[in-house]
MDTraj code that builds the backbone (N, CA, C; nanometers):
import mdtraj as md
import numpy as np

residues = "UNK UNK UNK UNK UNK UNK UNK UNK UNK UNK UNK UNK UNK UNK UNK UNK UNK UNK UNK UNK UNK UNK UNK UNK UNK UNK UNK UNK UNK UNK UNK UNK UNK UNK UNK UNK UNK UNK UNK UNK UNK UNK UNK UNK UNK UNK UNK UNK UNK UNK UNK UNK UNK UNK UNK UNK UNK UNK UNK UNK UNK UNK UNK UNK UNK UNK UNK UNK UNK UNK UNK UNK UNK UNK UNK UNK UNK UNK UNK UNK UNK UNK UNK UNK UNK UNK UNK UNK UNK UNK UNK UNK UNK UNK UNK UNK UNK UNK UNK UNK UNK UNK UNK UNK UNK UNK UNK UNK UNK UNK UNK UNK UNK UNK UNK UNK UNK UNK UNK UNK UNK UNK UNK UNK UNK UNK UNK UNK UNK UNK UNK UNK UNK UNK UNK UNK UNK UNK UNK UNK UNK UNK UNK UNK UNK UNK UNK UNK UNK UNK UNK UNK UNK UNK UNK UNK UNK UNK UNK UNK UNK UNK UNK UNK UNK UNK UNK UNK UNK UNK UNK UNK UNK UNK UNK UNK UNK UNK UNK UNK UNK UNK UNK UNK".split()
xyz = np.array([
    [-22.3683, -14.7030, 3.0088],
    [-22.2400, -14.6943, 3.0744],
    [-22.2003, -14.5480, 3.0805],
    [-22.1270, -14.4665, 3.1873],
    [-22.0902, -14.3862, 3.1739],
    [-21.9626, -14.3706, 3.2950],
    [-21.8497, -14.2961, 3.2686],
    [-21.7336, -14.2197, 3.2993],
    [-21.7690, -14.1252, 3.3118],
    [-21.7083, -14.0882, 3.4662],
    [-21.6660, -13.9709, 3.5289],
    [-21.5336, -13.9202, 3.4527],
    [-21.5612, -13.7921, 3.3924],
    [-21.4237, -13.7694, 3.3090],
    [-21.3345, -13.6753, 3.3791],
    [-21.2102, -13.7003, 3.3327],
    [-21.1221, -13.6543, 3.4167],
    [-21.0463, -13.4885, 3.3774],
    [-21.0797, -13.4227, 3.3568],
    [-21.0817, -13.2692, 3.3140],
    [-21.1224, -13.1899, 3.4211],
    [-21.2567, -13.2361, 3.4700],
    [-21.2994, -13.1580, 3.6141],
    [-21.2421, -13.1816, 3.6978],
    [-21.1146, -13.2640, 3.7152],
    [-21.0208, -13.3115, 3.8227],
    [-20.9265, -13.2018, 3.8484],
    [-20.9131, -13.1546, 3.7392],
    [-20.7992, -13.0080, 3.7628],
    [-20.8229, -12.9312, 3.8228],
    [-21.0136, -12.8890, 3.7875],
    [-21.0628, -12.8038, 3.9037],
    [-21.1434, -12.8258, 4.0166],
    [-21.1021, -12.9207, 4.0719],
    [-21.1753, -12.9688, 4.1539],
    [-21.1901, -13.1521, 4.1509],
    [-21.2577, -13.1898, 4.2768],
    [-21.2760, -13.3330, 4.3116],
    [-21.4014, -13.3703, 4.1782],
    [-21.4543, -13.4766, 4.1396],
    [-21.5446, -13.5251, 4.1097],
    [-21.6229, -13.6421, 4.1526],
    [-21.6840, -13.6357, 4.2168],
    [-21.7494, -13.8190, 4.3034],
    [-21.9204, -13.7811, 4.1779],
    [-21.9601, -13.9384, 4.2088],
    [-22.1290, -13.9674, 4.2027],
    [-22.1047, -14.0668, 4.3111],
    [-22.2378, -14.0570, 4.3706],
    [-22.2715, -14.1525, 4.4277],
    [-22.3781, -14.2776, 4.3776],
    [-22.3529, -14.3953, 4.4077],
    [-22.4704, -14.5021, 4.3660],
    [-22.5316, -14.5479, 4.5230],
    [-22.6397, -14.5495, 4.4512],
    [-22.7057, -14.5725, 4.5652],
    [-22.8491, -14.6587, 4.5405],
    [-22.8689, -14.7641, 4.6239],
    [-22.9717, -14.8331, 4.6331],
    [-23.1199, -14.8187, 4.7184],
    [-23.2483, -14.7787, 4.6968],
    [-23.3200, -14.7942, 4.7786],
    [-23.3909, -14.9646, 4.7970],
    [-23.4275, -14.9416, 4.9041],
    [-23.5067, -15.0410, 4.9629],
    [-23.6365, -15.0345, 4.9216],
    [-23.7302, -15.1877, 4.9854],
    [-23.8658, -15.1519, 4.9543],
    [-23.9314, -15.0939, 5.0365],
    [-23.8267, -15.0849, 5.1786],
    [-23.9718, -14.9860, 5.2806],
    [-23.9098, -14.8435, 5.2453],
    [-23.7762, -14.8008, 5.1494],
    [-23.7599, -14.6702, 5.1457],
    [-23.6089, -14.6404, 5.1363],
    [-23.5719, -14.7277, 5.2711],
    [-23.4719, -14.6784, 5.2830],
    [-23.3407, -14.7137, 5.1793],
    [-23.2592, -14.5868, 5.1911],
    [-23.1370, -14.5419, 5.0929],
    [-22.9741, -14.6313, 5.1505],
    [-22.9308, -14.7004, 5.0444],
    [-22.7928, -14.7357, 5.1317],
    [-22.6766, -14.6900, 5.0029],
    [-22.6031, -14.6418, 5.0472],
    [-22.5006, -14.5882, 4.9736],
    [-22.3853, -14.7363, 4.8737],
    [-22.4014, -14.7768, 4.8141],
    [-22.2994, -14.8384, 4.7154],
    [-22.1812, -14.8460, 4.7222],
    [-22.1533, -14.7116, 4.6636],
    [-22.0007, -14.6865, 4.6073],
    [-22.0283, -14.5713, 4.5735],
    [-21.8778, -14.4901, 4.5734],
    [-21.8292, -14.3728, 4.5594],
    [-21.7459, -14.3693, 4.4050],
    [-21.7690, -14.3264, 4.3024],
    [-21.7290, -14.3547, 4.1644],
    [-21.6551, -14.2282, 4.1414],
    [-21.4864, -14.2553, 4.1574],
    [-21.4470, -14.0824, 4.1279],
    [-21.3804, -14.0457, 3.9422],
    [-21.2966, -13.9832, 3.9537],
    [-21.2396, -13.9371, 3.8103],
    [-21.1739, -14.1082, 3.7702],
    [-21.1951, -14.0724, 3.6258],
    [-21.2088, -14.1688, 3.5254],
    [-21.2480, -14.3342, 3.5683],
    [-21.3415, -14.3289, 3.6870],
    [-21.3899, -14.4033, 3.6702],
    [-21.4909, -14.4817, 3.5905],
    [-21.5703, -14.5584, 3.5852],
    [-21.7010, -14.6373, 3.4978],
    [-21.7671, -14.6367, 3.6005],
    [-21.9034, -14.6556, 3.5771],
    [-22.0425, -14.7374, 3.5970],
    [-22.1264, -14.7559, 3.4963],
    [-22.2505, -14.8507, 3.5101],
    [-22.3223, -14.8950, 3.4881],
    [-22.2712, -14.9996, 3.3700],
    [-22.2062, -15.0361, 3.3718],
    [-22.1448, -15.1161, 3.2568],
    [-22.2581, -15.2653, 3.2084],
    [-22.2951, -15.2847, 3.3187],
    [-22.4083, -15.4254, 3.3190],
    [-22.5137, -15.4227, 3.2160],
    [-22.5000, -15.2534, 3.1436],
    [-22.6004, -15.1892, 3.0914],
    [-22.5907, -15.2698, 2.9694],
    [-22.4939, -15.3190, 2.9397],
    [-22.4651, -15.3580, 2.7531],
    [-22.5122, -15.4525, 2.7344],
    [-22.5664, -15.5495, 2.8836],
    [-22.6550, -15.6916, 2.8215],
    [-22.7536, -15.6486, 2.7773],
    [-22.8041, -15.7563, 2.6912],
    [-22.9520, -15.7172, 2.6856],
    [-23.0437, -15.7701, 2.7753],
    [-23.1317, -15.6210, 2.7739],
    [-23.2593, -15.6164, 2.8174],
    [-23.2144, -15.6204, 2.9893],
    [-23.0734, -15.5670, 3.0050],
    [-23.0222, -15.5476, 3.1513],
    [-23.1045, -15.4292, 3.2283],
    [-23.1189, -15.4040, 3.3730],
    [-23.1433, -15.3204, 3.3961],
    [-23.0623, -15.2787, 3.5295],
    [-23.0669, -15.1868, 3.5600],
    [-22.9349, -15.1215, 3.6552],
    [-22.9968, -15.0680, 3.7627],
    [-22.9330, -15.1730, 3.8709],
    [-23.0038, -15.1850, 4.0628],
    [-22.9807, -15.0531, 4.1354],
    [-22.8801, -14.9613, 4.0825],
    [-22.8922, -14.8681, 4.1556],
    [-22.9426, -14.7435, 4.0618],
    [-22.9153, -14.6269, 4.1333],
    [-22.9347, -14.4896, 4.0920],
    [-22.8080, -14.4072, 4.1617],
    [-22.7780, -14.2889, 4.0718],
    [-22.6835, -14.2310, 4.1014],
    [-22.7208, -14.0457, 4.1535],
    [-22.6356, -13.9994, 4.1660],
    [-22.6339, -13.8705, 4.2226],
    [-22.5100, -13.8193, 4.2295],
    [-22.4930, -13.6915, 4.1677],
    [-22.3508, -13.6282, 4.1720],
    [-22.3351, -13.5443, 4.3166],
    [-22.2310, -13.5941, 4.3408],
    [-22.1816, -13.5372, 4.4964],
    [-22.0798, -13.4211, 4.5187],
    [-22.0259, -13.3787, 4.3298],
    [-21.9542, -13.2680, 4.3834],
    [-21.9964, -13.2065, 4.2137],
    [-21.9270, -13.1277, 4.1907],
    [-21.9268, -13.0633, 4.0264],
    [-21.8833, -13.1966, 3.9110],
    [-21.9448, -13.2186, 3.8543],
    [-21.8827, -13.3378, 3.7490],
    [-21.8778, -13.3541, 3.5843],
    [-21.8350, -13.4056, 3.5525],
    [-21.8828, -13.4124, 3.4265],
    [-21.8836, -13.5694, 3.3844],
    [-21.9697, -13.6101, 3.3213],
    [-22.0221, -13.7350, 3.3189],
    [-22.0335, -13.7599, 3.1233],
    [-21.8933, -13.8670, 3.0828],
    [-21.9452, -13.9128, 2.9378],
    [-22.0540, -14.0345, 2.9521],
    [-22.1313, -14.0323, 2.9121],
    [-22.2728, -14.1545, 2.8436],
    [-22.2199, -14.2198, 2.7381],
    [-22.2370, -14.3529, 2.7344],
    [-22.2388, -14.4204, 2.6328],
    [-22.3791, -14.4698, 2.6301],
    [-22.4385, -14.5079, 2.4589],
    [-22.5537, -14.5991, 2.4661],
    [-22.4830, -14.7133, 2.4432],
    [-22.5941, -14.8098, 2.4270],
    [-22.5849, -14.9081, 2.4463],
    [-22.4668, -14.9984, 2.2987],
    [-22.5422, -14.9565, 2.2175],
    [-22.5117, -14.9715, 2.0560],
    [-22.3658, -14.8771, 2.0153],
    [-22.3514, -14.7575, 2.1067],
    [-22.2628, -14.7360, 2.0616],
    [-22.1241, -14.7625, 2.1678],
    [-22.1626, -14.8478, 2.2704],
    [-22.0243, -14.9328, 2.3553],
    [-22.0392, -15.0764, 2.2689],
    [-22.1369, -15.1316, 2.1983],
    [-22.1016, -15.2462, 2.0963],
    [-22.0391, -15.2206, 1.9933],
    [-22.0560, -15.0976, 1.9498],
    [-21.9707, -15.0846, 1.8591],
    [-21.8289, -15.0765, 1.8473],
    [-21.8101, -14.9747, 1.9687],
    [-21.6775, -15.0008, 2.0365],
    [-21.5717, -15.0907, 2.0563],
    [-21.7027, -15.2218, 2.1096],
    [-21.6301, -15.3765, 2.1415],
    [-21.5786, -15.4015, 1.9967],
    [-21.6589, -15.3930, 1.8823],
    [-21.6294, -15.4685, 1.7850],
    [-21.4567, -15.3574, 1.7208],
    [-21.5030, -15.2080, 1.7053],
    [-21.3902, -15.1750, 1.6722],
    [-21.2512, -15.1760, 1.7149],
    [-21.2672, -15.2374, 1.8528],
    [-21.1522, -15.2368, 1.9471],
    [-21.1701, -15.3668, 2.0531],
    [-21.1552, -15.5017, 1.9901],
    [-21.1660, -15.5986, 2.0421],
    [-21.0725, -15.6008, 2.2194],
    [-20.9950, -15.5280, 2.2646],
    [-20.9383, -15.5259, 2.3570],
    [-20.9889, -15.4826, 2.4917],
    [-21.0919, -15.3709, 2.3841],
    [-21.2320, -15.2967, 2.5495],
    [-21.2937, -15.3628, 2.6127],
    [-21.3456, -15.5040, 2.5588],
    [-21.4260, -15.5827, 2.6836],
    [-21.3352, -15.6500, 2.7811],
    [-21.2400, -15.6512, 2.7590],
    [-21.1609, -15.7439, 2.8330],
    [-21.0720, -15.6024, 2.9090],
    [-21.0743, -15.5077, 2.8877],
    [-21.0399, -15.3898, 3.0040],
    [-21.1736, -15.3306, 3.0643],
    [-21.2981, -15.3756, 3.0609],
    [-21.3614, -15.3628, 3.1312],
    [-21.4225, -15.4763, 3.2300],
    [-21.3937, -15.6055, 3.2148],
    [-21.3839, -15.7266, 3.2750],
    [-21.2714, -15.6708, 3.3495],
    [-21.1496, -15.6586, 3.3383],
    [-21.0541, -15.6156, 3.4375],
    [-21.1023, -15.5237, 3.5301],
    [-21.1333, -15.4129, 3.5137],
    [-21.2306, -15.3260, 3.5964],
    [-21.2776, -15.3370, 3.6675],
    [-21.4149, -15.4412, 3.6164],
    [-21.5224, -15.4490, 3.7519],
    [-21.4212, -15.5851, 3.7803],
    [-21.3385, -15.6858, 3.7727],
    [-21.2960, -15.7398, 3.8674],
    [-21.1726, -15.6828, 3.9773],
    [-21.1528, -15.5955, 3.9283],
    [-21.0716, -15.4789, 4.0437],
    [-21.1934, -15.4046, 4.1217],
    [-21.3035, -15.3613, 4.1016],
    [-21.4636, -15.3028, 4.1933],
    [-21.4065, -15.4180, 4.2508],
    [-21.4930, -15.5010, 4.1993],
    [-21.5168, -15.6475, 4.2916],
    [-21.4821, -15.6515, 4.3990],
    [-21.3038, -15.6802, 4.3654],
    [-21.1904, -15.7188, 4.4672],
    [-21.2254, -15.5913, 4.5620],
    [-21.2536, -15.4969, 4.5386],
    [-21.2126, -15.3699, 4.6100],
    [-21.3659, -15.3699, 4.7335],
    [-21.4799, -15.4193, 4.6205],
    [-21.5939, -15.4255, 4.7416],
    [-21.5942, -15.5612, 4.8050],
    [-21.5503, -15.6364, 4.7949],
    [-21.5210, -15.7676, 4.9159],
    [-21.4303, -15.7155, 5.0096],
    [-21.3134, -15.6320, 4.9779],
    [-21.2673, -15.5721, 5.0692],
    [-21.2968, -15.5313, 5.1912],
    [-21.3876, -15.4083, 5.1389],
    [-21.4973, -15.2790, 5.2040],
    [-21.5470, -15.4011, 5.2589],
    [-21.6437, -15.4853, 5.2076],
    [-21.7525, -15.6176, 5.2921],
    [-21.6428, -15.6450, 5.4371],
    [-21.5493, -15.6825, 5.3882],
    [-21.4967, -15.8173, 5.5084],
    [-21.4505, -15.7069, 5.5796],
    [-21.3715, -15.5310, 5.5638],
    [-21.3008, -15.4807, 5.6517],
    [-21.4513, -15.4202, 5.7649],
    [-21.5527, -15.4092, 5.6960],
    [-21.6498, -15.3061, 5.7580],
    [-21.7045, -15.4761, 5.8361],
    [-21.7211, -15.5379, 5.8252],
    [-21.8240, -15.6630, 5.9250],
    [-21.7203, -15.7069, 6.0338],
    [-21.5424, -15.7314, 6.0014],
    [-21.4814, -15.7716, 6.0609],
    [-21.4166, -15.6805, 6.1695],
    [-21.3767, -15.5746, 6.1265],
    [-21.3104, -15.5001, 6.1701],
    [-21.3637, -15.3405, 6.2711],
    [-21.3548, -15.2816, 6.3358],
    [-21.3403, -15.2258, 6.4563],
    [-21.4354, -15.0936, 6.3784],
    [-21.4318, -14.9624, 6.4012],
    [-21.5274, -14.8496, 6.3081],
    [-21.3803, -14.7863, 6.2753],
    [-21.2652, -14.7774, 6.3761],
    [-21.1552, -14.7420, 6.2807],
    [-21.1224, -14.8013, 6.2213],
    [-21.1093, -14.9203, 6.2052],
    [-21.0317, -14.9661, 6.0898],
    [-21.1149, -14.9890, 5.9845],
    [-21.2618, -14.9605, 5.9335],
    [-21.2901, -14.8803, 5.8332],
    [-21.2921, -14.7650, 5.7994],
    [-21.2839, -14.6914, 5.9197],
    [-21.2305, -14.5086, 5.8961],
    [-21.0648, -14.5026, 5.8207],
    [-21.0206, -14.5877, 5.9171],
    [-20.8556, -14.5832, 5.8444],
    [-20.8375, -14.7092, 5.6962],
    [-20.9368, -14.7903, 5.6874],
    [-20.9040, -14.8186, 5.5068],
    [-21.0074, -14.7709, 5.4104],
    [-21.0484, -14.6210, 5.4949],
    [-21.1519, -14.5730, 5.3770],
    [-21.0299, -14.4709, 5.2967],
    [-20.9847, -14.3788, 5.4506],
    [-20.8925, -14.2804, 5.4388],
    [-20.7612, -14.3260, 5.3134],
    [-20.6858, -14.4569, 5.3919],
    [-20.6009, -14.5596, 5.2681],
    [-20.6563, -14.5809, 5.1462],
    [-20.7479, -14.5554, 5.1032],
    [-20.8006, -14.5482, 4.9571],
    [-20.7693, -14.4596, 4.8626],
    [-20.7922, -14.3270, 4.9703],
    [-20.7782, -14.1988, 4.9253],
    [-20.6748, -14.1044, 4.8993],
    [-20.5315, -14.1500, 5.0492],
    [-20.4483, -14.1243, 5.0519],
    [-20.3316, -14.2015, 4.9375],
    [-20.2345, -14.1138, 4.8225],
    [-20.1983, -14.1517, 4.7449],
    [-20.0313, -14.2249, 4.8534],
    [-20.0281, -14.1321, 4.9174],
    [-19.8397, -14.1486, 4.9829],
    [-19.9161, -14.2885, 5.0734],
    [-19.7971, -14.3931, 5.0724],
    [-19.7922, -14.5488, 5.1517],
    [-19.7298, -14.5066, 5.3055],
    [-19.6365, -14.4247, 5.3168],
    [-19.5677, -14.3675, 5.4128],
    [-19.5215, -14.2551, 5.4019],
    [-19.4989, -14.1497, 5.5567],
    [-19.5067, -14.0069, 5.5471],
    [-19.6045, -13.9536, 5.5281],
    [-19.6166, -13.7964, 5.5524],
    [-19.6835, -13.6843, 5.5821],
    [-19.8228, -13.6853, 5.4295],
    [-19.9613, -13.7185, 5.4513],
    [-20.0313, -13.6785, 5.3636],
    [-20.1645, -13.5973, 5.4163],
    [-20.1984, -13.5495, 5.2804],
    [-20.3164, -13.4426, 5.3022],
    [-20.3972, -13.4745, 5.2093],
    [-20.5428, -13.5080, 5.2281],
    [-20.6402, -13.5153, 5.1537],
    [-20.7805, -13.4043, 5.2079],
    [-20.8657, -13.4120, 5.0474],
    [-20.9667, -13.3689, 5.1178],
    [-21.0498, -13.4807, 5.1127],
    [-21.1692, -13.4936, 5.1969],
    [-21.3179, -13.6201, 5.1881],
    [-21.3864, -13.5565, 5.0939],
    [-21.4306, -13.6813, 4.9769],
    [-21.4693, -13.6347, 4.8379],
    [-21.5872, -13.6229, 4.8849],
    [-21.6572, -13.6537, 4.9981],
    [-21.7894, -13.6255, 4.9806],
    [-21.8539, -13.5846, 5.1342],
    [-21.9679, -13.5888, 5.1284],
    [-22.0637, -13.4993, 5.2588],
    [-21.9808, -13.6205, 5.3499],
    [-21.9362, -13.5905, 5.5026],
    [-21.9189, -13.6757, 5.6110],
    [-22.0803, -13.7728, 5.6199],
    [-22.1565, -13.7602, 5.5709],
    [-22.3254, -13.7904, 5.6320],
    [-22.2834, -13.9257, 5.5209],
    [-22.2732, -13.8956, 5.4151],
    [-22.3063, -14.0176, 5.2854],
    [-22.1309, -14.0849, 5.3202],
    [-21.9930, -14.0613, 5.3579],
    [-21.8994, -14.1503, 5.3295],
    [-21.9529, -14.2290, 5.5090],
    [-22.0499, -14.1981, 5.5725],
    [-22.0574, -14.2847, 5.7414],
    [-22.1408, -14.3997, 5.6813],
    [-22.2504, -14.3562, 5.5588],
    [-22.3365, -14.4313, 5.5027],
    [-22.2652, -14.5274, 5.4169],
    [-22.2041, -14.5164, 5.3698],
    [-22.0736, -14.5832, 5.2784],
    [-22.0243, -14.7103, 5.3511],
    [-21.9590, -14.6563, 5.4684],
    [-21.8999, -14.7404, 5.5667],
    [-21.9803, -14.7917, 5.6770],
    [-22.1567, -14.7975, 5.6629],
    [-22.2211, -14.8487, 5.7187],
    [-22.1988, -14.7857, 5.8721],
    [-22.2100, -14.6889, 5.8841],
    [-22.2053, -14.6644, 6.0336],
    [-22.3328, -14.5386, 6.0600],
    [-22.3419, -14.4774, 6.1712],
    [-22.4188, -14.3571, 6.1708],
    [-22.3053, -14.2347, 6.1696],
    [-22.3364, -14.1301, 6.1163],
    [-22.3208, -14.0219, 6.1092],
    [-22.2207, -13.9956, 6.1969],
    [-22.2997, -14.0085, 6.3557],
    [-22.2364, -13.9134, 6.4791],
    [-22.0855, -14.0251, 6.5485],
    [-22.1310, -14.1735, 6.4779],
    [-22.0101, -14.2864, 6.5188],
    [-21.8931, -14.2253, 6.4311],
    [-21.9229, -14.1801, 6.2837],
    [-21.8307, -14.1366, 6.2345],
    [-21.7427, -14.0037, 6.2711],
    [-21.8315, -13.9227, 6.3065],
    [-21.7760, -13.8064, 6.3451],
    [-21.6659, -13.8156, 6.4328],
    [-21.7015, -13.9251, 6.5805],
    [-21.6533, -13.9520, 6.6803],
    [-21.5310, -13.9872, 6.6473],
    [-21.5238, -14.0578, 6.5294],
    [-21.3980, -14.1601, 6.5173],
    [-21.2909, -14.0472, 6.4315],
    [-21.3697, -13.9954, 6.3276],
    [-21.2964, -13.8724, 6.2705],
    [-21.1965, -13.7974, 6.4092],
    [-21.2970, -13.7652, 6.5065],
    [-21.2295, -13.6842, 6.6137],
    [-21.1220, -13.7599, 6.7089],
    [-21.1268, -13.9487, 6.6901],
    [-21.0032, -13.9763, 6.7453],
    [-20.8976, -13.9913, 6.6608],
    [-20.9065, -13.9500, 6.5841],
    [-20.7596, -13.9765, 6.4417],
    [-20.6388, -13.9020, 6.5210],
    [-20.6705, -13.8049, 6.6228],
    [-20.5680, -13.7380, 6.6419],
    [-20.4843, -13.8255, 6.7487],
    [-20.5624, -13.9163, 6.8362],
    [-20.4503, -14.0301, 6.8560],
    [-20.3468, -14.1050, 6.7546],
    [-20.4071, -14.1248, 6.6729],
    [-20.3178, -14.1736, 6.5346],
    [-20.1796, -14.0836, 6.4436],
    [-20.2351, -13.9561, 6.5143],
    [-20.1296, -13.8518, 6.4446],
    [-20.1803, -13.8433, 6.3072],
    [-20.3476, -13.8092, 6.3487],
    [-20.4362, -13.7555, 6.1882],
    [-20.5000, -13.6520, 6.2538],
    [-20.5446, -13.5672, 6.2170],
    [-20.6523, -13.4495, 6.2004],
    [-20.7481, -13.4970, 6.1092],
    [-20.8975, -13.4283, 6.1324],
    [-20.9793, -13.4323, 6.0385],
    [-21.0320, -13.2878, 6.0935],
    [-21.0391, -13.2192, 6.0169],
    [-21.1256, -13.0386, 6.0304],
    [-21.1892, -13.0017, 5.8852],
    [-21.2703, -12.9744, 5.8443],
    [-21.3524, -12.8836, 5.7920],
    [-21.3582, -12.9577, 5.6259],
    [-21.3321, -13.0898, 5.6761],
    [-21.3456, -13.1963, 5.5366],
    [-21.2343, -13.2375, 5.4817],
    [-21.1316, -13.1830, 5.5392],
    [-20.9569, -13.2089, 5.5033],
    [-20.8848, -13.2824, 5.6419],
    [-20.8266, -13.4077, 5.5918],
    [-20.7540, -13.4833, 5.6607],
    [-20.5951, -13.4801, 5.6695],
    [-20.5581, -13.4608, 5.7653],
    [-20.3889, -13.4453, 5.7521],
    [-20.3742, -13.5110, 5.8475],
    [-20.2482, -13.6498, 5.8018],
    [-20.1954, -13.8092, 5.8191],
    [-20.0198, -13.7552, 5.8341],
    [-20.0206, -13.7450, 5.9721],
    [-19.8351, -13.7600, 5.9612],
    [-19.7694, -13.8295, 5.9277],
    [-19.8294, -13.9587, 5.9140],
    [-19.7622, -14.0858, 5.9017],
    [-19.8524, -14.1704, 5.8613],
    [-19.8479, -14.1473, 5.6875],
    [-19.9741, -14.2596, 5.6493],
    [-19.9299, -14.4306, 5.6657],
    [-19.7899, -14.4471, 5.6711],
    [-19.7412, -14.5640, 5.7177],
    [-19.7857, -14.6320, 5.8443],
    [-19.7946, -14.5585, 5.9334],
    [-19.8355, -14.5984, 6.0906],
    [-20.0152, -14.5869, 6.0552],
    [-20.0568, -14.4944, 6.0383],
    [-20.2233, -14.4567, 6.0507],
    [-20.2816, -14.5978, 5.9548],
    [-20.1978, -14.6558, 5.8227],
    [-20.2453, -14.7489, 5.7571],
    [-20.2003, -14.8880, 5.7732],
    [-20.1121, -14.9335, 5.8580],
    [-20.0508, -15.0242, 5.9067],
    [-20.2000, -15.1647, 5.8865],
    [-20.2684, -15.0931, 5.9848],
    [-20.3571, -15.2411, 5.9502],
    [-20.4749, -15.2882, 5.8649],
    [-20.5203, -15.1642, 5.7605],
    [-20.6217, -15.2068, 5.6638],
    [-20.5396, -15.2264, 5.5557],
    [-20.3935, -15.2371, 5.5355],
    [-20.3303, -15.2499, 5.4424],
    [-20.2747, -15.4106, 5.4517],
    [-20.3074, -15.4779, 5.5884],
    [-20.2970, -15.6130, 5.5726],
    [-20.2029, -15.6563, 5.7062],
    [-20.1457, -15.5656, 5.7366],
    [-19.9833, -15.5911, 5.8455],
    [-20.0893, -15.6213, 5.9930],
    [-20.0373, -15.7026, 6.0537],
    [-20.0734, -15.6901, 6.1936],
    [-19.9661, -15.6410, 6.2691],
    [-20.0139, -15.6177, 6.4019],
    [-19.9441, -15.5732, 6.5111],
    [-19.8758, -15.6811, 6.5548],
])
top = md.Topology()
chain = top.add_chain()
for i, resn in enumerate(residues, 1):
    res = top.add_residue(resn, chain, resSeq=i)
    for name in ("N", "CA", "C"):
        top.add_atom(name, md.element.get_by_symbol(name[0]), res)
traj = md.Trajectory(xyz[None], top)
């Protein structure tokens, strides 16, 4: 198991990426794991082994747990397994999400509930930067590269910018209106 720790957040973003290969090769992106998040948690069964592989996508710092010493944990602090059951059932919820918005929904409206992830303000003026390469968050959201770019470049119908990896949302209320659940 290991946490992305949250110290390198002051100076900067922290992402890993997980990522799965295939058997003819090919790479599909997972999930994006930022500050104080978890992974690999599946690790504590026994004789578990862990489907993806990771890669740091910006500067990070990464705590490890072994195996024996997150059991030990459980036992000294009977409350940790059951805040990490909460956890991955918040992943979960969060990747059925990603599933049903990316199969159901339009290439913006996974551009605009990737952006709603990221963006902290519900309504009004926000500014983020994209935690990671434009190439791996198109892979993320299952699209190609140049579909993403495209769609990046219509945000400005929406009253968004996207330039040089930084997004600015005049109105994250209007821009998030529909991956947040509201219809028109």
């Amino acid at each position: 198991m290991a946490i992305a720790t949250p110290e390198k957040i002051t100076r900067g973003l922290a992402w890993v990426v997980l990522l799965r290969d295939d058997a003819g090769g090919n790479r599909s992106v997972i999930d994006l794991v930022g500050k104080g998040e978890s992974f690999a948690e599946a690790l504590v069964a026994p004789a578990a082994i862990y489907p993806v592989s990771t890669r740091a996508a910006s500067d990070v710092r990464l705590a490890r747990f072994d195996t024996e010493t997150v059991r030990a944990m459980f036992v000294a602090n009977p409350q940790l397994p059951l805040s990490i059951i909460l956890s991955l059932l918040g992943r979960l919820h969060r990747l059925v999400q990603r599933i049903e918005r990316d199969s159901t929904g339009s290439t913006q409206r996974c551009i605009d509930g990737f952006l709603a992830s990221l963006c902290k303000a519900e309504a009004g003026p926000c500014q983020l930067a994209l935690p990671v390469e434009k190439r791996l968050i198109a892979a993320l959201l299952s699209m190609t590269p140049a579909t993403f770019f495209r769609a990046l470049s219509d945000l400005s119908r929406q009253g968004a910018r996207a330039h040089r990896g930084r997004v600015t949302i005049e109105d994250a209320g209007r821009l998030f209106r529909f991956p947040k659940g509201d219809e028109e």
